[in-house]
Residue, then its C-alpha position, 0 to 999 in steps of 0.5 A: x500500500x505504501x508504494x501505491x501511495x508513494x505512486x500516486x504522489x510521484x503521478x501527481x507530482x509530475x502532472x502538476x509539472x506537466x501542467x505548468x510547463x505547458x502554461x508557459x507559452x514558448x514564443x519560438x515554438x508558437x512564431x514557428x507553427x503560427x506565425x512563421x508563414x508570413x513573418x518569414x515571408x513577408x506575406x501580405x506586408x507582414x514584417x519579417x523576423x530579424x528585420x529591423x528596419x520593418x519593426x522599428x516603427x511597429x516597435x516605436x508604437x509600443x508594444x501594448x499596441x503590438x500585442x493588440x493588433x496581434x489578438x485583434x487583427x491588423x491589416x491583412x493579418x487575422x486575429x491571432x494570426x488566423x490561430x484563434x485555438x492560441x490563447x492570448x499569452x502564447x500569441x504574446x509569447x509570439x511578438x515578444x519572440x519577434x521582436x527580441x529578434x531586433x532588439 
């Protein structure tokens, strides 16, 4: 009984790990399933990745700003990038992961 119980709680433990390893949103992993397509591209005028001058005045606006036009939608781009399954932190994640890439 006492190793079913020591189980149980090793189970628990590592579910509980699980779980708040997935709440935090990794930008790199999120930018290359949503929003590499035209971030790497420059589909539709999205800035690219990597490309300072294209972020600057995107970056100038702040980025309260940026985080608003990529839940809501900007332009050609749709909200979350077309990826309404993402939750606001991971599309967060995502511009915070772009524009490190500048910075």
């Amino acid at each position: 009984m006492k190793s079913l119980s020591a189980a149980l709680i090793v189970a628990g433990a590592a579910l509980a790990f699980s779980a708040a390893a997935q709440a935090e949103a990794d930008g790199e992993v999120v930018y290359n399933q949503a929003c590499m397509a035209c971030h790497m591209t420059g589909a539709a005028g999205a800035p690219i990745k990597g490309d300072a001058e294209a972020w600057e005045p995107r970056i100038a606006k702040g980025i309260e700003t940026l985080y608003e036009h990529s839940l809501t939608g900007f332009n050609a781009m749709p909200p979350k990038g077309g990826s309404m399954n993402l939750s606001d932190e991971e599309v967060k994640s995502a511009v915070d992961f772009m524009v490190q890439a500048v910075e």
